[in-house]
MIDRENKE-320261 format. One record per residue (C-alpha): y, x, z. Coordinates in pm, whole numbers, padded with zeros to 5 digits, always signed. Each point is the difference from the previous one (the first is absolute). Last residue first. Example, Ala and Ser with C-alpha at 12.3 -4.5 7.8 and 13.67 -1.06 7.14 Angstrom:
BEGIN
-00106+01367+00714-00344-00137+00066
END
This chain:
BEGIN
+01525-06678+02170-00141-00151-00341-00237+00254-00067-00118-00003+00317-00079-00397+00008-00198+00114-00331-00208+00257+00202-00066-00197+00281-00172-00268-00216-00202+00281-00181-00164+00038+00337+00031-00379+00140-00227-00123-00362-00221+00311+00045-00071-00105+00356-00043-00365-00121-00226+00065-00246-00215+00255+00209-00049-00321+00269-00062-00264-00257-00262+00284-00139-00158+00053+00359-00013-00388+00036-00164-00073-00328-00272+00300+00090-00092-00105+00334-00064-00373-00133-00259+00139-00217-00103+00246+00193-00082-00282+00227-00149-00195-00254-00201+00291-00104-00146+00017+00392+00072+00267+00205-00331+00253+00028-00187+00020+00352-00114+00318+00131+00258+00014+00282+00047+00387-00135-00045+00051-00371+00142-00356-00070+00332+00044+00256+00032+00297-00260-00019-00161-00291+00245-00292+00116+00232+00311+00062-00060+00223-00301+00099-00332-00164+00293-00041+00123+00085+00353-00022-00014-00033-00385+00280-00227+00034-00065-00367-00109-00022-00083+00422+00216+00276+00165-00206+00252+00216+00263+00304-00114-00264+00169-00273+00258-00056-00297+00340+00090+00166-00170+00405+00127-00101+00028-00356+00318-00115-00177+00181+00240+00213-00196+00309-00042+00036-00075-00416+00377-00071+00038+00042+00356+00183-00189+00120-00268+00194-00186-00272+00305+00117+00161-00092+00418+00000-00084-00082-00374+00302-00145-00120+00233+00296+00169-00205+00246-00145+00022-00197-00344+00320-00030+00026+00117-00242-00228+00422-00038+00078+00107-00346+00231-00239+00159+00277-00242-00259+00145+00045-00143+00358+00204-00327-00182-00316-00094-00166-00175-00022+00323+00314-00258+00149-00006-00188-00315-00378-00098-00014+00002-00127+00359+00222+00084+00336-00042+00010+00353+00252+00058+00184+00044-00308+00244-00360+00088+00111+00112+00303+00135+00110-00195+00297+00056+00278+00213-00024-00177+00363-00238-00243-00108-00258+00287-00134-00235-00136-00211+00141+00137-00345+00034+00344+00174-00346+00029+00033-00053+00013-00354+00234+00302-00029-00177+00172+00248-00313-00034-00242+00195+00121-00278+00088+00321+00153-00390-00008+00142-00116+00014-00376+00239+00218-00122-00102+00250+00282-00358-00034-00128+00117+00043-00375+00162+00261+00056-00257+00151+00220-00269-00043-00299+00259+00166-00274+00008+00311+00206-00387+00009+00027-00015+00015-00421+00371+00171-00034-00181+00359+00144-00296-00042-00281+00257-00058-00262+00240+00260+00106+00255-00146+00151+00377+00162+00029+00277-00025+00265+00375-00044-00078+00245-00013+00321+00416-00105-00113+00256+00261+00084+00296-00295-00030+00311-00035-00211-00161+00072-00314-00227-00325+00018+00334-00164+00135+00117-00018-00360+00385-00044-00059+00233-00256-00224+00320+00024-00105+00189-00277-00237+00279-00080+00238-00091-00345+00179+00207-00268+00132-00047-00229-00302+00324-00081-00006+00065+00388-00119+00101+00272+00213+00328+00205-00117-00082+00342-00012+00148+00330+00164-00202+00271+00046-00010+00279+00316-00165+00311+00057-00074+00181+00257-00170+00330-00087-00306+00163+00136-00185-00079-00238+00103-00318-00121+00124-00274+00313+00081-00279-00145+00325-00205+00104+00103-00306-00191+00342-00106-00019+00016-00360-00021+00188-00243-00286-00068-00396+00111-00202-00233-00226-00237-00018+00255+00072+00212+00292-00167-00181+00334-00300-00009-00258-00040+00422+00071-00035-00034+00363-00357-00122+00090-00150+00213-00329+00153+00299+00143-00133+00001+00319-00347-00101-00071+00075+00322-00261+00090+00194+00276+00259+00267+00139+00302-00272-00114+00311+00130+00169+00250-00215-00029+00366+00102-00124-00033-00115-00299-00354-00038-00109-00248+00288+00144-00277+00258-00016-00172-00015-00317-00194+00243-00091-00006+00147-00357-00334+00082-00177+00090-00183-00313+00352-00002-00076+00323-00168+00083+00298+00036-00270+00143-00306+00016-00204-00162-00279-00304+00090+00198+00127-00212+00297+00136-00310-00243-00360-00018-00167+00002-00157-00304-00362+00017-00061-00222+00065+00350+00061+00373+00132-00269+00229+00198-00085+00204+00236+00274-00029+00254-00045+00113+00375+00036-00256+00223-00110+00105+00342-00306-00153+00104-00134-00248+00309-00361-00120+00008-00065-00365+00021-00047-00256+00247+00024-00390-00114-00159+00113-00280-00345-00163+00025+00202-00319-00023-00157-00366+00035+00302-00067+00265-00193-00294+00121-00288+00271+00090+00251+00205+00168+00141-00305+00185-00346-00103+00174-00051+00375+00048+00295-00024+00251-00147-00253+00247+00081+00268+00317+00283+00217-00125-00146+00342-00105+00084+00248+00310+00193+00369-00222-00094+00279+00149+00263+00278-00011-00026+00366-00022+00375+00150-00008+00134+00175-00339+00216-00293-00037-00274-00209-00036-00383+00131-00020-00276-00261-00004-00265-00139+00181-00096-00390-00108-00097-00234+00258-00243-00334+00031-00201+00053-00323-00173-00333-00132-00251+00202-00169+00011-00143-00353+00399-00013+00045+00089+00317+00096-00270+00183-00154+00116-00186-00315+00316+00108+00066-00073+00400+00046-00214+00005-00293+00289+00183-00231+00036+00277+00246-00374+00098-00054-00103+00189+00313+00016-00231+00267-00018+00099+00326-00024-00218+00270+00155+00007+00321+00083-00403-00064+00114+00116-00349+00050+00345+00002+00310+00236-00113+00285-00198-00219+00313+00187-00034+00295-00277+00013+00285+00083-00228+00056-00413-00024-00096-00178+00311-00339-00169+00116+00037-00226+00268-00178-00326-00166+00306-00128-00120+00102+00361-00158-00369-00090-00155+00078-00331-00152+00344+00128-00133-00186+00294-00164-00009+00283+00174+00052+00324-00209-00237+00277+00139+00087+00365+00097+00124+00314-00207-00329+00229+00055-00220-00273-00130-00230+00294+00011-00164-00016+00296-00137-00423-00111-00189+00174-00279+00068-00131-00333-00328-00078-00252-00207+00116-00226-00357-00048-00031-00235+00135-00298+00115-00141-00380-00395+00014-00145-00269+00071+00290+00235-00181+00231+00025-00287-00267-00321-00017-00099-00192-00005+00366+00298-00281+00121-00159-00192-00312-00360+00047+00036+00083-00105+00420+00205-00334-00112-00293-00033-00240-00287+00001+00247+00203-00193+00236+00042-00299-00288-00382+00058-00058-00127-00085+00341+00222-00310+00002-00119-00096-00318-00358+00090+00108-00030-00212+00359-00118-00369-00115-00257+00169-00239-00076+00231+00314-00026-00315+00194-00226-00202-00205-00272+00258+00002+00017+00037+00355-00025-00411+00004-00317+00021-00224+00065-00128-00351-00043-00349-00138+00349-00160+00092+00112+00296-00244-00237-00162-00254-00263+00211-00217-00292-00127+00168+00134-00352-00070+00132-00269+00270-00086-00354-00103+00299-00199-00132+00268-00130+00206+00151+00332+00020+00073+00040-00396+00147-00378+00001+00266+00095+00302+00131+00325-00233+00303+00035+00207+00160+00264-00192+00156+00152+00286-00318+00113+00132-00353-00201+00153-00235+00246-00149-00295-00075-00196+00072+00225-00301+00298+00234+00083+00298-00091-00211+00186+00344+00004+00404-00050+00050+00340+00096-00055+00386+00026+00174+00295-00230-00033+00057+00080-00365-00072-00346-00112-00091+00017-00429-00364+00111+00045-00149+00331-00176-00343-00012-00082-00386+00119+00088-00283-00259-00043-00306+00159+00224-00388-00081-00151-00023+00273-00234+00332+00042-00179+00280-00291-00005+00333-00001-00140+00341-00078+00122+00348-00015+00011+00337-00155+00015-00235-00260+00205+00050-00368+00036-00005-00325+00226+00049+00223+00317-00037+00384-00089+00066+00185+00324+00064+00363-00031-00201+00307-00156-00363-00230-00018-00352+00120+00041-00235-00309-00016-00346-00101+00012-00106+00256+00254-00374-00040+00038-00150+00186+00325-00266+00289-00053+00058+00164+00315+00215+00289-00146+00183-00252-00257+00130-00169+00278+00107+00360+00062+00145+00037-00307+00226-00253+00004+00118-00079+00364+00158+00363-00006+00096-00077-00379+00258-00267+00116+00130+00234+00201+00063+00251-00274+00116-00263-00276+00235-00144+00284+00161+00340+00071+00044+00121-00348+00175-00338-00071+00202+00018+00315+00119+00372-00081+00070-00124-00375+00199-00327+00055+00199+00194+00287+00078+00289-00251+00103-00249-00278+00230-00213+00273+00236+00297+00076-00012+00074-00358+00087-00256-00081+00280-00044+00335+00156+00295-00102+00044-00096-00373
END
């Protein structure tokens, strides 16, 4: 059921995405009085789930959910209309238009993608506001991952800066890590400020680790709640308790407690809770399973920051989220290129962004993705790849400025090689993630 609905919210944000994009190159080709023969959601090779025809566009549903497409009259594309070209160009024809003209058509889904990241950042501030967990009150420390105790982090560790740097929302302390290739971390260990020197080559592993948990923030585990058959509830612990050891260990945390508790399966412990201000202690035998039925909730663990958007306030809010989205993602990029990172080796296809999704609908959680998908599918199409829009905004622009237009057999030849070239990326992407799955 997970992965359904898993895979229904990735169908849905690509769909919206494509049908928007799509529409970018649309209406204005529409604008300069350019024909658009089709508007397809997905590829329809040999046959279409879908379609029907109004004015002089045929509109359907194709059976390839790799993405969609607008058949632009006169326009060497994906379709690779060869006979349409050979003919005489038409007033009506892409190939017909002035080069300025051209380029906007060549520019709209990208233009539109931004446009609806920014409508959707502006709907969600305005509607659910911002929450999030400032680094000052992770008032308990971090729990390093084996990754980040590697790195020179160490459990209990109060994190500061990142290279000097503030950063205000605790949970965007690893991607500022990563995205900005930090050199130190400042923290607090032992009550004594410490800066922790990132090995050289590090990121390199962080990316391989494909973990934005590999810091986290440290709670006590105070019980909220019991799963069926619970042994700890059946020995008389209740909601609200805190527990503090096993044995004779003292267990302050729920990192802690989680480490120690398998050591015991299908041994009797005494459990130690703190209620109050009483000590209390429980005996239970721990099942195979290694777990004892209690469960807590970090949200009331931490003094979490809420701020509210009016509509007009959420309006220039929603444009510098979507700026700083679009230079996150732009850092990203750059990491593919670098030798010394290798972020290449990470890259993943249709399983990897279905995996980012939450396993329950949350329809905050679905749209804050599909903008972030929306910002990157704009800042993929206009890279100056042959069969990517930015192909074409390149041969346009060598037009506007040398004055000379590529011939159609060279678009021609451009286009097969930019599509061989997408084909095999998406073939290595979705490549990497079944090797993963294996692993």
């Amino acid at each position: 059921m997970e992965i359904l609905i898993k895979a229904a919210q990735l169908l849905l944000s690509l769909s919206i995405l494509v049908i928007f994009h799509e529409f970018g190159h649309f209406i204005t080709a529409k604008i300069f009085k350019t024909r658009v023969e089709k508007f397809y959601l997905f590829f329809d090779p040999w046959f279409s789930l879908l379609k029907f025809k109004r004015g002089e566009t045929e509109y359907g549903v194709g059976w390839l959910p790799l993405g969609g497409y607008v058949k632009i009259s006169g326009m060497i594309d994906e379709s690779m209309d060869k006979e349409q070209m050979q003919l005489p160009p038409q007033p009506w024809e892409f190939r017909s238009k002035p080069s300025w003209q051209r380029l906007i058509i060549m520019l709209g889904g990208v233009t539109v993608n931004i446009l609806l990241a920014i409508a959707i950042y502006i709907g969600m501030l305005w509607i659910w506001g911002e929450q999030y967990l400032p680094t000052s009150e992770v008032k308990y420390g971090i729990v390093a991952d084996s990754v980040a105790q590697e790195m020179g982090l160490k459990n209990g560790d109060k994190i500061l800066t990142v290279d000097n740097q503030k950063v205000e929302d605790f949970f965007k302390i690893p991607g500022r890590i990563i995205l900005d290739n930090a050199k130190t971390i400042q923290v607090i260990r032992d009550g004594q400020p410490y800066t922790v020197e990132i090995p050289a080559g590090y990121m390199a592993k962080l990316l391989k680790h494909q973990s934005p948990d590999f810091i986290n923030a440290r709670m006590p585990f105070v019980v909220e709640g019991f799963s069926k058959g619970s042994v700890a509830e059946a020995a008389g612990v209740e909601k609200g308790d805190r527990v503090i050891g096993i044995n004779d260990s003292l267990v302050l945390y729920f990192d802690q407690f989680r480490a120690l508790l398998p050591e015991y399966k299908s041994k009797e412990i005494s459990l130690k809770v703190l209620r109050g201000e009483d000590t209390l202690s429980y005996k239970m035998t721990v099942p195979e399973t290694g777990l004892i039925g209690a469960s807590t909730n970090p949200a009331s663990q931490f003094k979490f920051s809420e701020k509210e958007y009016s509509l007009i306030a959420a309006v220039p809010a929603g444009f510098t989220k979507t700026w700083k989205g679009v230079g996150n993602y732009l850092k990203q990029l750059k990491l593919l290129f670098s030798p010394e990172v290798k972020a290449y080796e990470s890259v993943g296809g249709f399983i990897t962004i279905g995996s980012i999704f939450p396993s329950d609908w949350d329809w905050a959680a679905f749209w804050g993705l599909t903008a972030f998908l929306s910002i990157m599918l704009a800042i993929l199409n206009v890279l100056p790849i042959p069969a990517l829009d930015g192909g074409h905004v390149m041969f346009l622009l060598y037009e506007m400025i040398t004055g000379r237009k590529p011939s159609d057999k060279f678009l021609e030849y451009a286009q097969i090689v930019g599509m061989v070239l997408l084909f095999g990326l998406l073939i290595f992407a979705n490549g990497n993630d079944i090797i993963k799955l294996f692993r």
